[in-house]
C-alpha beads as a LAMMPS data file, in Angstrom:
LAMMPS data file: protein, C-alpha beads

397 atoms
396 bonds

1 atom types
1 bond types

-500.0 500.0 xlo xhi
-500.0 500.0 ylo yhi
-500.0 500.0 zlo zhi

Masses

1 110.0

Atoms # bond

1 1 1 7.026 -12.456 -19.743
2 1 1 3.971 -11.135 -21.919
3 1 1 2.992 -7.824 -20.067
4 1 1 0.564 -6.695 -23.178
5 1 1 -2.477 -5.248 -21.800
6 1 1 -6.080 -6.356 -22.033
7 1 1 -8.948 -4.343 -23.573
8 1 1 -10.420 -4.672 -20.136
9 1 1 -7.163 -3.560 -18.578
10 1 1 -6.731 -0.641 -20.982
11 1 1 -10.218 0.745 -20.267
12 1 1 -9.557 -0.011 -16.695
13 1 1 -6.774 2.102 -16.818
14 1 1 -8.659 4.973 -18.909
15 1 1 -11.953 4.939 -15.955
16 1 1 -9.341 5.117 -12.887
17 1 1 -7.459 8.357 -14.648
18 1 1 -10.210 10.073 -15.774
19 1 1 -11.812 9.586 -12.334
20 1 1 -7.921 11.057 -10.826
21 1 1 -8.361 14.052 -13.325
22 1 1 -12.149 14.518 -11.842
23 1 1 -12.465 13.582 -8.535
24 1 1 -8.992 14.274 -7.014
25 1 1 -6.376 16.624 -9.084
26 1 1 -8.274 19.471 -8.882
27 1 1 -8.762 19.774 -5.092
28 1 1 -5.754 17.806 -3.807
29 1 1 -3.615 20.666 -3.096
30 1 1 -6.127 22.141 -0.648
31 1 1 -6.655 18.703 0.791
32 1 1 -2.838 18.785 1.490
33 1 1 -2.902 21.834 2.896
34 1 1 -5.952 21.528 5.493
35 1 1 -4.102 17.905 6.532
36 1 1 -8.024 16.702 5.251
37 1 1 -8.639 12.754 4.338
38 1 1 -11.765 13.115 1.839
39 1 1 -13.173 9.493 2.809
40 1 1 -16.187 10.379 0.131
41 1 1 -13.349 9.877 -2.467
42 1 1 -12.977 6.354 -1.382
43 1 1 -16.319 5.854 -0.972
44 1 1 -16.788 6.599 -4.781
45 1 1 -13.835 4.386 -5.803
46 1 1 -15.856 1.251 -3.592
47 1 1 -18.732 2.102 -5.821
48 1 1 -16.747 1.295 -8.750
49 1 1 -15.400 -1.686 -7.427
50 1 1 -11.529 -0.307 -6.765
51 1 1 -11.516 -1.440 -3.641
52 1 1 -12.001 -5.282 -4.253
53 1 1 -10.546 -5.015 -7.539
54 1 1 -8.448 -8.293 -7.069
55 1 1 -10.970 -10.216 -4.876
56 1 1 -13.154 -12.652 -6.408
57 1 1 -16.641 -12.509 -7.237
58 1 1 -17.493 -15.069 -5.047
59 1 1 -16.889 -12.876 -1.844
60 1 1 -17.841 -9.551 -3.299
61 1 1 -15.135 -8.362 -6.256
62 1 1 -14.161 -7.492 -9.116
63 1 1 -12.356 -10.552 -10.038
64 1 1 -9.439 -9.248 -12.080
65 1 1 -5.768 -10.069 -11.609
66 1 1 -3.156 -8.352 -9.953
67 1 1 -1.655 -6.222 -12.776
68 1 1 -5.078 -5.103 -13.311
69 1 1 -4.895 -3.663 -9.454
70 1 1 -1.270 -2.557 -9.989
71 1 1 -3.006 -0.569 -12.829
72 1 1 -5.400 1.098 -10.156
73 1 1 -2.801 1.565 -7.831
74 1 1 -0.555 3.776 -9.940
75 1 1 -3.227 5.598 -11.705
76 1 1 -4.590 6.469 -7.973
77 1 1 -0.816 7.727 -6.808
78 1 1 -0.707 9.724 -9.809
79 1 1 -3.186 12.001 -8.104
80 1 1 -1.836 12.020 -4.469
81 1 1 -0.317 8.798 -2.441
82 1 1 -3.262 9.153 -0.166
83 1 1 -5.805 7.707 -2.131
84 1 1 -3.230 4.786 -3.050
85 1 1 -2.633 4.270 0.248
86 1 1 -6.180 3.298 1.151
87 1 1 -6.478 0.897 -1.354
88 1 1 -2.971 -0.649 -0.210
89 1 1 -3.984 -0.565 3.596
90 1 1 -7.451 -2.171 2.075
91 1 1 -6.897 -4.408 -0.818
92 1 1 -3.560 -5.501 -0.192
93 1 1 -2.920 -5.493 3.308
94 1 1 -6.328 -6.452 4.890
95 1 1 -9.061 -7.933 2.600
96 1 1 -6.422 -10.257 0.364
97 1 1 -4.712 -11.620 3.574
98 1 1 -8.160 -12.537 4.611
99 1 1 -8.630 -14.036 0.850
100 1 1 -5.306 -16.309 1.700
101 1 1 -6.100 -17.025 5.523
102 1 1 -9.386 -16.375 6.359
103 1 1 -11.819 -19.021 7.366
104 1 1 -15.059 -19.149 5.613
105 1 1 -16.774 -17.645 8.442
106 1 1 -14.433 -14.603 8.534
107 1 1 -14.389 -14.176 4.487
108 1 1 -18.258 -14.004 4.615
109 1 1 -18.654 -11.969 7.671
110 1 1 -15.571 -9.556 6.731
111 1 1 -14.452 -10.040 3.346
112 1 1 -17.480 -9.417 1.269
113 1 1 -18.703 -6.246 2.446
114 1 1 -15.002 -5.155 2.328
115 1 1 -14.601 -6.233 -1.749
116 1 1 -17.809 -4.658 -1.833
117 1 1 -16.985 -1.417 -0.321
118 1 1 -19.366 -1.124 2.425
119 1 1 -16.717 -1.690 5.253
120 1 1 -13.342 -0.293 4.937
121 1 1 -10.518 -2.183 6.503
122 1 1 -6.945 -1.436 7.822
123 1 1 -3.717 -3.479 9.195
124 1 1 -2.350 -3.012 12.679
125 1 1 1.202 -4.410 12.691
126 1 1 3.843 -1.431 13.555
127 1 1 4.216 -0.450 17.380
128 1 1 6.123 2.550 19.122
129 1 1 8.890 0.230 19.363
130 1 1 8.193 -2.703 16.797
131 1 1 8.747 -1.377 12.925
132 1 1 11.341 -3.932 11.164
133 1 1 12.090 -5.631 14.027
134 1 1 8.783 -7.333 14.139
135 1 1 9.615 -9.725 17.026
136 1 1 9.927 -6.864 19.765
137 1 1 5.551 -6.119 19.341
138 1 1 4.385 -5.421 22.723
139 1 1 0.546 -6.168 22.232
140 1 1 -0.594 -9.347 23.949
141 1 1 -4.300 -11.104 23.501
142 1 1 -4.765 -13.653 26.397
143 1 1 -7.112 -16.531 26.170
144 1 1 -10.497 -16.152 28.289
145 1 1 -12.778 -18.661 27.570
146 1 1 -14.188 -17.824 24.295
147 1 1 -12.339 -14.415 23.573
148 1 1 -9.269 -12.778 23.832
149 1 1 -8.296 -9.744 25.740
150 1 1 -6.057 -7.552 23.601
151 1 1 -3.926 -4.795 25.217
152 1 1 -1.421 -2.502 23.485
153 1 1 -0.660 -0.029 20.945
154 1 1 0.182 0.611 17.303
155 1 1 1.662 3.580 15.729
156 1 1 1.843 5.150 11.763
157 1 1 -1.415 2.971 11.030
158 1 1 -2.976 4.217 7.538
159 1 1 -7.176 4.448 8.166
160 1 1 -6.255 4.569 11.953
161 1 1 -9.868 6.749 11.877
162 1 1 -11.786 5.896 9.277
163 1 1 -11.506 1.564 9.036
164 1 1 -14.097 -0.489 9.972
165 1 1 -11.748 -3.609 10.660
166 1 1 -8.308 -3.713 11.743
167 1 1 -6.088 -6.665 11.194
168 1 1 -4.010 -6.806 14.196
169 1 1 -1.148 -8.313 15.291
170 1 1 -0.546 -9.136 19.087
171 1 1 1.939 -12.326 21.382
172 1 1 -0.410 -15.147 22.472
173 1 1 3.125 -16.641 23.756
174 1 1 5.739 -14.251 24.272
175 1 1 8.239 -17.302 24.894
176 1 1 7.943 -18.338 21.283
177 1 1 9.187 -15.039 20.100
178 1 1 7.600 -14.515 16.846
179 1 1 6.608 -17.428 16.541
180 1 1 4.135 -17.202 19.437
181 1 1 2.542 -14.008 17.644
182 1 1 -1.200 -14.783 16.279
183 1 1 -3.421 -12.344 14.348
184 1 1 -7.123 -10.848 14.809
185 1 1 -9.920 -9.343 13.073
186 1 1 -10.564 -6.463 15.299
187 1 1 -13.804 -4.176 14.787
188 1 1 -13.989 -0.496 15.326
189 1 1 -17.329 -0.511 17.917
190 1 1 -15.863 -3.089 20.344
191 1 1 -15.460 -1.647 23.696
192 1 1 -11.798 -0.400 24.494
193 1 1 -10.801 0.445 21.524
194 1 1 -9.392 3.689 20.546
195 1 1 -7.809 5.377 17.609
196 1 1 -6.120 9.171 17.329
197 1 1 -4.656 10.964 14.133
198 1 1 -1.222 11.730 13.801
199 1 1 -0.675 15.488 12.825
200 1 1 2.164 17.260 11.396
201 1 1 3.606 14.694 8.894
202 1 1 5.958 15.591 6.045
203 1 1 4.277 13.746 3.636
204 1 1 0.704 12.268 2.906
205 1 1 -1.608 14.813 4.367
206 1 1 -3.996 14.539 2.682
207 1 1 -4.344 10.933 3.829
208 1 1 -5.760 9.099 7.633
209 1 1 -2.526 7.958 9.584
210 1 1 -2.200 7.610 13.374
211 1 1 -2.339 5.024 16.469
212 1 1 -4.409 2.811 17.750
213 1 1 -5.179 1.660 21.349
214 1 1 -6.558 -1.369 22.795
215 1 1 -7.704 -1.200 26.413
216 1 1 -9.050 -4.985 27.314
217 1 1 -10.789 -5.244 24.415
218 1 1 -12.869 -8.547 24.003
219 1 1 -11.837 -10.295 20.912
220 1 1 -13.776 -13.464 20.068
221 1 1 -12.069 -16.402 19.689
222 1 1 -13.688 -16.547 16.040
223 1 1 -11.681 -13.862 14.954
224 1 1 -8.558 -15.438 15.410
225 1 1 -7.301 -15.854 11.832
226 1 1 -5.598 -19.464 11.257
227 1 1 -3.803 -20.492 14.559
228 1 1 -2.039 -19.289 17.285
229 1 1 1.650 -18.889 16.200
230 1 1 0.374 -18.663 12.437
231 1 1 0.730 -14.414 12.498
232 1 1 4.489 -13.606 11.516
233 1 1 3.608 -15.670 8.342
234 1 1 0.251 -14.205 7.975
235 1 1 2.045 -10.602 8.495
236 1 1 4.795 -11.808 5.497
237 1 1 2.502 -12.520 3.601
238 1 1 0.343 -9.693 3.502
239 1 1 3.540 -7.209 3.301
240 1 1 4.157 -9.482 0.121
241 1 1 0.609 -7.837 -1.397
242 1 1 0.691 -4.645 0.751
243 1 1 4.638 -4.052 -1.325
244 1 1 2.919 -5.090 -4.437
245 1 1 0.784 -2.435 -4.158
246 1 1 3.040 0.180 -2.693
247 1 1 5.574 -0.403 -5.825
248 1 1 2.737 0.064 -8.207
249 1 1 2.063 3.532 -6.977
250 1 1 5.456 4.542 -6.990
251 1 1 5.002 4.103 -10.808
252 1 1 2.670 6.417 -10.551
253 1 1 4.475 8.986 -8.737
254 1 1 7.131 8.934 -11.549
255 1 1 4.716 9.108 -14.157
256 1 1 3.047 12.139 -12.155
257 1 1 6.820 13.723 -12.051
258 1 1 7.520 13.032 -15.353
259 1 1 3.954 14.730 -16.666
260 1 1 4.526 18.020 -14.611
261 1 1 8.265 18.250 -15.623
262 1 1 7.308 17.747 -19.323
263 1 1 4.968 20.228 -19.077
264 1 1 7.350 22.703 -17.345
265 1 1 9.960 21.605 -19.996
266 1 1 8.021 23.360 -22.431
267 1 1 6.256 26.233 -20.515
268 1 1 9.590 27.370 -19.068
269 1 1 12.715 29.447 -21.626
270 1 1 15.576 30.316 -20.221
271 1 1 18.616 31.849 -22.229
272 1 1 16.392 31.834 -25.157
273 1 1 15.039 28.477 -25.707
274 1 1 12.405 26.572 -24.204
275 1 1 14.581 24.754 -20.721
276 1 1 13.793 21.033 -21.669
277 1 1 16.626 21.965 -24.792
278 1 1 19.066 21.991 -21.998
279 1 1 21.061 18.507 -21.755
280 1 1 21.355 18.593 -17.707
281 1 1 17.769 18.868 -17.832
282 1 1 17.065 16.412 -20.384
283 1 1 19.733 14.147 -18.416
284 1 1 17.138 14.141 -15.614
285 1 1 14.158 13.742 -17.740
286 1 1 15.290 10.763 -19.077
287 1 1 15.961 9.550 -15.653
288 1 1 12.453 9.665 -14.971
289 1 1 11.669 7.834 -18.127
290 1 1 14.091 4.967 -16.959
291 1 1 12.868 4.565 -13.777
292 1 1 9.275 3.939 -15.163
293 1 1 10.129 1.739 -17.258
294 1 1 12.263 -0.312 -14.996
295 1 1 9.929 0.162 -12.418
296 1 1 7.072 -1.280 -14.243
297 1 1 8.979 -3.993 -15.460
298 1 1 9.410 -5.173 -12.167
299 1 1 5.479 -4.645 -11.221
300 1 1 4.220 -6.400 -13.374
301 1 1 7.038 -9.092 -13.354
302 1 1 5.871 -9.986 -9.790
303 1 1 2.093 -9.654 -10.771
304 1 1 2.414 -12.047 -12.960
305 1 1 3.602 -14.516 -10.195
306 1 1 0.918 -13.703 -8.170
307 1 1 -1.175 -14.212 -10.789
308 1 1 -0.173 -18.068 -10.833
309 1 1 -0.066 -18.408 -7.010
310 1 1 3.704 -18.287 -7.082
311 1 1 5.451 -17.692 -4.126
312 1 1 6.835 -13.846 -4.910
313 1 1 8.610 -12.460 -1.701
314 1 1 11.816 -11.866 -3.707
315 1 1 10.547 -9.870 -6.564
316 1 1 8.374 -8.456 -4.812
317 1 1 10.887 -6.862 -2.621
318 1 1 13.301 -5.865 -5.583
319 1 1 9.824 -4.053 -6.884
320 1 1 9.073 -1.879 -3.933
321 1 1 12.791 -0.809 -3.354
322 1 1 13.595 0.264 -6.738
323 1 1 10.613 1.755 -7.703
324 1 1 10.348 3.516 -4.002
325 1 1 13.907 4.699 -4.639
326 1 1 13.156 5.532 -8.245
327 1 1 10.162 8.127 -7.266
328 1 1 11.921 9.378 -4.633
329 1 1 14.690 10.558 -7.102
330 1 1 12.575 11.795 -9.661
331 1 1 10.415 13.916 -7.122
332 1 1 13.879 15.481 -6.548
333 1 1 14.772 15.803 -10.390
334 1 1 11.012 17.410 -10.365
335 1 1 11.507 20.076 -7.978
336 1 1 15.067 20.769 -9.247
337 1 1 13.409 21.085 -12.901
338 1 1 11.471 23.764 -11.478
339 1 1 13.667 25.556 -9.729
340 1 1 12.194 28.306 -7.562
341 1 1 8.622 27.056 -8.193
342 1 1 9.239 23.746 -7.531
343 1 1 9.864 24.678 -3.793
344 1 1 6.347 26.301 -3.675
345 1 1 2.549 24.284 -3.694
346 1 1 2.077 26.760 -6.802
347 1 1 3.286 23.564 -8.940
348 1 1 2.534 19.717 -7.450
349 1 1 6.138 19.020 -7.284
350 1 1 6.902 19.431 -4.203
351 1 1 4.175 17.487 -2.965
352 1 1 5.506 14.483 -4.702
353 1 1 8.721 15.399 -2.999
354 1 1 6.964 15.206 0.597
355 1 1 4.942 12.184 -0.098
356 1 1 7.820 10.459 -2.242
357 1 1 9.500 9.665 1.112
358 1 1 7.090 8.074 3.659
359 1 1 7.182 4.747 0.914
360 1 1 11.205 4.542 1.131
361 1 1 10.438 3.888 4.909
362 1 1 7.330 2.078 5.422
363 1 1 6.874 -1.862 4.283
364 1 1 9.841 -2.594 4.513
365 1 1 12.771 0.161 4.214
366 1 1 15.080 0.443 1.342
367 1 1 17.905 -1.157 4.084
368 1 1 15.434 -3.792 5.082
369 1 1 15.161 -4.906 1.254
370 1 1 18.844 -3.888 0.485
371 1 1 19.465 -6.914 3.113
372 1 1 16.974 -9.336 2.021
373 1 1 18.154 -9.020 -1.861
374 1 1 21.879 -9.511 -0.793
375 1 1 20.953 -12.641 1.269
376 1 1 18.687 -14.186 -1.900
377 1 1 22.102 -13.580 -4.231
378 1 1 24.321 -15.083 -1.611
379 1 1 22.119 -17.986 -0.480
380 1 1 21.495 -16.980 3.067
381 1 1 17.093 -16.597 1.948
382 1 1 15.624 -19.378 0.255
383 1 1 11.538 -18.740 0.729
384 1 1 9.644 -21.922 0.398
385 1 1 5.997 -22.290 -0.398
386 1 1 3.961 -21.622 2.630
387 1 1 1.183 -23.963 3.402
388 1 1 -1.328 -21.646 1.925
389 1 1 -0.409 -20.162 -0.718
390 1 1 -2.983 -17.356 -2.352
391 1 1 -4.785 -19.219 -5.255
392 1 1 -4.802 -17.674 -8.491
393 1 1 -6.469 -14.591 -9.186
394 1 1 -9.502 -16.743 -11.000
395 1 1 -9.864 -19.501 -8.383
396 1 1 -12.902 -18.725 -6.353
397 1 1 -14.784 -16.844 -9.725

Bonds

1 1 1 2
2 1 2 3
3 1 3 4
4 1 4 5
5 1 5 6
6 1 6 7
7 1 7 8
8 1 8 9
9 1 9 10
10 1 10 11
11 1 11 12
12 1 12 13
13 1 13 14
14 1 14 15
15 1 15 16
16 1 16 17
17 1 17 18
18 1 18 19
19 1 19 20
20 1 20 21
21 1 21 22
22 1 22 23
23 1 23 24
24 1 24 25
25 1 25 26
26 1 26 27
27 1 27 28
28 1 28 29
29 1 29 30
30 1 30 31
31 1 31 32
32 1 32 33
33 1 33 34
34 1 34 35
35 1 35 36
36 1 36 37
37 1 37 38
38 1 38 39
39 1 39 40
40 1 40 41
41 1 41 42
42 1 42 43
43 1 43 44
44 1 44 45
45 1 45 46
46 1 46 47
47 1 47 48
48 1 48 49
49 1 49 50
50 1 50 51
51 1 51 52
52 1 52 53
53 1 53 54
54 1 54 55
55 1 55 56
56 1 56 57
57 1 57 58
58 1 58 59
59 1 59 60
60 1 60 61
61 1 61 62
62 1 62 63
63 1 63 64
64 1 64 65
65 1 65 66
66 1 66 67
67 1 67 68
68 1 68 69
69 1 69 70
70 1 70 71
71 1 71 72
72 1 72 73
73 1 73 74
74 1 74 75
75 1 75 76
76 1 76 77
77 1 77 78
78 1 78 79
79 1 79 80
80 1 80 81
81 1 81 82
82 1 82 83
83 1 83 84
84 1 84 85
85 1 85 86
86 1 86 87
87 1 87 88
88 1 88 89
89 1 89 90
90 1 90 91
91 1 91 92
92 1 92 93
93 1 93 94
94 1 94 95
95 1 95 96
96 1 96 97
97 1 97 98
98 1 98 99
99 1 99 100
100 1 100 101
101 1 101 102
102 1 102 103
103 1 103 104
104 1 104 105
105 1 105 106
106 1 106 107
107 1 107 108
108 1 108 109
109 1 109 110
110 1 110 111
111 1 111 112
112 1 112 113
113 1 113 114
114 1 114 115
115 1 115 116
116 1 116 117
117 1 117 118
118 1 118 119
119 1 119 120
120 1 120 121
121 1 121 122
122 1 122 123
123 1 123 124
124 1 124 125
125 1 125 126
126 1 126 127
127 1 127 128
128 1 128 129
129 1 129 130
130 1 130 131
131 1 131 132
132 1 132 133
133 1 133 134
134 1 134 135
135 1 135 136
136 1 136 137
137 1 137 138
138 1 138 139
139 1 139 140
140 1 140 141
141 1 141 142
142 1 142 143
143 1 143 144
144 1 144 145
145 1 145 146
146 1 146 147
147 1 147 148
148 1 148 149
149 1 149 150
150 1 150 151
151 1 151 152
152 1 152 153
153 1 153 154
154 1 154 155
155 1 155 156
156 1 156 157
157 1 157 158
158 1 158 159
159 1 159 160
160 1 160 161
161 1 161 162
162 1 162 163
163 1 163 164
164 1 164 165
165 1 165 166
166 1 166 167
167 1 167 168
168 1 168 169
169 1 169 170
170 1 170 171
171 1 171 172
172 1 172 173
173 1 173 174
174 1 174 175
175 1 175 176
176 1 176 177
177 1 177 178
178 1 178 179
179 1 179 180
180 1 180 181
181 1 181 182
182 1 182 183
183 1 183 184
184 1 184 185
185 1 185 186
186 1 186 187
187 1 187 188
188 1 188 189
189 1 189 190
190 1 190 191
191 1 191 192
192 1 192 193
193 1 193 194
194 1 194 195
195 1 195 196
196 1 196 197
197 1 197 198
198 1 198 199
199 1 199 200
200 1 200 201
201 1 201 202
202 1 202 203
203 1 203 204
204 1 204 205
205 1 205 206
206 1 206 207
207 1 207 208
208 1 208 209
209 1 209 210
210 1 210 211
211 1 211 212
212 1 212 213
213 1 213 214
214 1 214 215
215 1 215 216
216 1 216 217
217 1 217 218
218 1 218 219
219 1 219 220
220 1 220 221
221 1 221 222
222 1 222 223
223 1 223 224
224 1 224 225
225 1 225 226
226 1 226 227
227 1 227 228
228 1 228 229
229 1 229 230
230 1 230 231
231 1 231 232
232 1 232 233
233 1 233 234
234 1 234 235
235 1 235 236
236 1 236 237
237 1 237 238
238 1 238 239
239 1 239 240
240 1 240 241
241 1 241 242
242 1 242 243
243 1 243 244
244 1 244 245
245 1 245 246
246 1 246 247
247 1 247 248
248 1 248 249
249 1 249 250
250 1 250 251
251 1 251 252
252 1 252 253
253 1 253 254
254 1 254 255
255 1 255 256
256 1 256 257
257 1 257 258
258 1 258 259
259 1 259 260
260 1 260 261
261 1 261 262
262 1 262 263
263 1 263 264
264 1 264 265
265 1 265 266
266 1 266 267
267 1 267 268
268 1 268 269
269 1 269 270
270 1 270 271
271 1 271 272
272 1 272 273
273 1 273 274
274 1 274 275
275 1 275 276
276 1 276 277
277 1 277 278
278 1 278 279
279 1 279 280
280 1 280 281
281 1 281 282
282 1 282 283
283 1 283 284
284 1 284 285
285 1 285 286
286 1 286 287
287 1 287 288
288 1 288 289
289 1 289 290
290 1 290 291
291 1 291 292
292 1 292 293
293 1 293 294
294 1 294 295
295 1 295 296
296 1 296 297
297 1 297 298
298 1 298 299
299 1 299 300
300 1 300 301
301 1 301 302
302 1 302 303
303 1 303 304
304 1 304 305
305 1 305 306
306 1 306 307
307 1 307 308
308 1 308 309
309 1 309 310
310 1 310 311
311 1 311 312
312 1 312 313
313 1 313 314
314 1 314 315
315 1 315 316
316 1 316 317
317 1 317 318
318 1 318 319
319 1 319 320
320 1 320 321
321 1 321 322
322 1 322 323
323 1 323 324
324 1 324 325
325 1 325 326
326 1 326 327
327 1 327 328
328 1 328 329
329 1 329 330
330 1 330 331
331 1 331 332
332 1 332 333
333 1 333 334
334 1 334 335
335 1 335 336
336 1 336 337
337 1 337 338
338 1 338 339
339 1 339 340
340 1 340 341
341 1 341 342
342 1 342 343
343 1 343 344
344 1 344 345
345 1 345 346
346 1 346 347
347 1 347 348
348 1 348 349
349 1 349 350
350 1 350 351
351 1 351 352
352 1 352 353
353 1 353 354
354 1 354 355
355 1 355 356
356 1 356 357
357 1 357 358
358 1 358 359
359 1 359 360
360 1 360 361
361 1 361 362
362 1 362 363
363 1 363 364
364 1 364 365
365 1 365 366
366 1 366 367
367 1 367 368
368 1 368 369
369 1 369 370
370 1 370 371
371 1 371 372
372 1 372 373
373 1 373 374
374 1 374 375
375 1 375 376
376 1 376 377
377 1 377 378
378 1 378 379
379 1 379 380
380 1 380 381
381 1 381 382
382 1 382 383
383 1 383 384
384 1 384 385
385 1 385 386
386 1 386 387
387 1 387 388
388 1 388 389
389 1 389 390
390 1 390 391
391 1 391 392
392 1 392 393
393 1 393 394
394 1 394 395
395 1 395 396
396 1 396 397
């Protein structure tokens, strides 16, 4: 595969770092610290058109392809996860499942102003006791005449404050286990709906995480999105872009390692020489390197497949483990680079540390893809094409 970068793409990549260096480097670590979600840094990236980068123009974006979003996506985690994460929770999870499933209706009324950046939107699939065991949700949405009433709870939702829409998840027929589980477009202002903010996380402060609550809340029946029984696929297949997206910043994490233990490599002499002339040290250094390279390789192996409206579940998967597992390591080599410091907020490391873990866990755990790879190589997964498959990045322009 021909991963050779656009002028577009390059220049792309050049506007989102230079906005990183501007906008969110040099006040992230007192973000961190207050536990403060600055939602006028997303509001900024929306005027930019970040946060419909892959959406077409016809409803609202930018109309580039999906490496041109992983580009965004690691560039933005290069700064802090947080501001990754809203494009993930936005882009990838909400407004591109919409893209693939939506009716026209929804797309117009929901879609647009979201590739626009006017509304912000969020996905509401993890419960208190539903997180890889999807089939065990507890939410229900009963039929009543035109609407649905929606009761239950989710849990570790990403814009659980600050989204406009939520994509939820919720049984129309327990009996059909997951198949009997149907999603909805679910707006912030409708009556018995709640949200709260989880505090004391170890990673990710700096970004909006918490529950939400739904107390007999009135869902129109035009919100349903496809049919009852269609919402374990629809929930595949947006973890299929919301991975995409989360492997993509992990790049960025190791490339943010990599730059501050570079830097340190050279600031830093110990027994006379400058530490990066040390071969443990250079052993871990290199890690880094490897993992970024591998890591991208992968990216942009399954954004290519997207890009053609191939069915990408697989690669996808092996993407988000390894380069999950890859920044979590190289946070580690980071902090252990800089020794003392590196367990202080005086150097960044140990931020990418704390935030290097929540992305091992959510999406799809590294034991949850462990499984899913060893059941591909020993023929117990086969995907096949579901019935709509997202068109090709162009389609739609």
């Amino acid at each position: 595969m021909n991963f050779d970068f656009s002028d577009e793409q390059v220049m792309l990549r050049k506007t989102v770092r230079d906005f990183v260096d501007k906008e969110i480097m040099p006040f992230i670590g007192e973000w961190d610290a207050k536990g403060f979600f600055n939602i006028d840094v997303v509001k900024k990236l929306a005027q930019l058109g970040y946060m419909g980068v892959c959406i077409p123009e016809k409803y609202g974006g930018s109309g580039m392809d999906y490496n041109s979003l992983a580009i965004v996506c690691e560039e933005l985690e290069r700064g802090d996860t947080a501001f990754r994460t809203a494009v993930s929770v936005h882009t990838g999870l909400n407004s591109m499942t919409l893209l693939q499933w939506g009716s026209e209706q929804q797309k117009q009324k929901y879609l647009v102003p979201q590739a626009e950046g006017l509304k912000i939107g969020a996905f509401g699939l993890t419960e208190p006791g539903a997180g890889s065991d999807v089939a065990s949700l507890q939410s229900t949405a009963v039929r009543d005449g035109d609407d649905y009433i929606l009761n239950g709870q989710k849990t570790w939702i990403s814009l659980c404050d600050t989204a406009d829409h939520f994509l939820v998840f919720a049984y129309t027929d327990k009996s059909k286990k997951h198949h009997g589980i149907s999603a909805f477009i679910v707006e912030r202002t409708m009556q018995g709906f709640s949200s709260k903010a989880t505090k004391g996380k170890l990673g990710i402060r700096a970004g909006n995480t918490g529950e939400l609550f739904f107390d007999q809340v009135k869902v129109p029946k035009d919100n349903l999105v496809g049919e009852e029984g269609d919402g374990f696929k629809i929930a595949m297949s947006a973890l299929d872009n919301g991975r995409f997206t989360v492997a993509a910043g992990a790049c960025g994490q190791i490339m943010a390692c990599l730059e501050a233990s570079v830097k340190y490599c050279h600031d830093r002499t110990t027994f006379g020489k400058e530490i990066g002339r040390h071969q443990l040290v250079q052993q871990m250094v290199a890690k880094m390197d490897a993992g970024l390279k591998m890591s991208r390789f992968l990216v942009y192996q399954a954004g290519e497949l997207k890009n053609k409206g191939v069915r990408n579940t697989r690669e996808t998967s092996l993407a988000k483990w390894q380069a999950c597992d890859f920044a979590n390591q190289a946070a580690d080599d980071a902090v252990q680079i800089h020794g003392a410091y590196g367990y202080s907020n005086e150097y960044p490391v140990e931020r990418y540390l704390r935030n290097s873990k929540a992305p091992v866990i959510y999406e799809g755990t590294r034991e949850i893809h462990t499984i899913m790879q060893a059941e591909y190589v020993l023929g117990y997964r086969q995907d096949k094409p579901l019935k709509k498959m997202l068109p090709a990045w162009k389609q739609g322009n």
